[in-house]
C-alpha positions in Angstrom: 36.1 12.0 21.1 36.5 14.6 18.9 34.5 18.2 19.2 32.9 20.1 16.5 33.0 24.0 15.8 30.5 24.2 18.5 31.5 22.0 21.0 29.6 19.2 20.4 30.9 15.6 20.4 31.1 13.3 17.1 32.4 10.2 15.6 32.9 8.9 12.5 31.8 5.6 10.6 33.2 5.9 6.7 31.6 8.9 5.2 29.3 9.5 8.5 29.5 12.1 11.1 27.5 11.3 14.2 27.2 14.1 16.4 25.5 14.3 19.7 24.1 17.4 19.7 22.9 19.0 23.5 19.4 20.8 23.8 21.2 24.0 25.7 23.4 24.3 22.2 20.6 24.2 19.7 18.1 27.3 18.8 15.0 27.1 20.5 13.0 27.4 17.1 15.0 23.9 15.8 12.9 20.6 15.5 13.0 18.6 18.7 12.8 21.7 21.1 14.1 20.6 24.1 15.7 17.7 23.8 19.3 16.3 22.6 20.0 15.1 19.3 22.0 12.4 17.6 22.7 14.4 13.8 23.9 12.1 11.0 25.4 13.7 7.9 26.9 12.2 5.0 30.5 13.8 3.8 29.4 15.8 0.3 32.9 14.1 -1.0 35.9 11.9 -0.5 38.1 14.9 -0.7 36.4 17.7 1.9 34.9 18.2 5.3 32.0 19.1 3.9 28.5 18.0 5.0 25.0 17.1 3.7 22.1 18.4 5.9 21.6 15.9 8.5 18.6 13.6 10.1 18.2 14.6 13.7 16.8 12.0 15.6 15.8 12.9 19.6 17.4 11.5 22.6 15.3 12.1 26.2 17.2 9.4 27.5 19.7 7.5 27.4 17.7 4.1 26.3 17.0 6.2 23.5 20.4 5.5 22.1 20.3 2.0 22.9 17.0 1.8 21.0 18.9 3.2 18.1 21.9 0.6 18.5 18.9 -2.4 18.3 17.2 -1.1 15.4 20.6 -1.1 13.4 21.0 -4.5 14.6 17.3 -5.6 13.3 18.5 -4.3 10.1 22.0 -6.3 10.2 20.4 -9.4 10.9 18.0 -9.0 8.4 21.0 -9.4 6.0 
């Protein structure tokens, strides 16, 4: 996978990052103290690796991420 300016992990899906973000590499005063992240950010444009702020959304464990992976699925078959 590749790694961020900080270390962490991400992937890409089209103009999405998804980067798992690790609770011992975020500031204490962040949202979700304690606890790893999934961050998605939107590219600002086509031609630059520039990023929107992203949603962070909390991961305690790792059925956490498959929780994430069936609601995207809920939404797919609702299609």
């Amino acid at each position: 996978m590749e790694r961020d300016s900080k270390g962490n992990i991400y992937t890409e899906i089209k103009n999405i990052r998804l980067t798992y973000v690790k609770s011992a590499n975020r500031a204490p005063d962040k949202d979700w103290p304690g606890s790893d992240v999934i961050r998605i950010q939107a590219y600002r444009d086509g031609t630059s690796k520039s990023l929107h702020r992203g949603a962070e959304i909390p991961v305690d464990k790792k059925e956490d991420v498959i929780d994430i992976v069936s609601e995207l699925l809920k939404i797919h078959k609702a299609l």
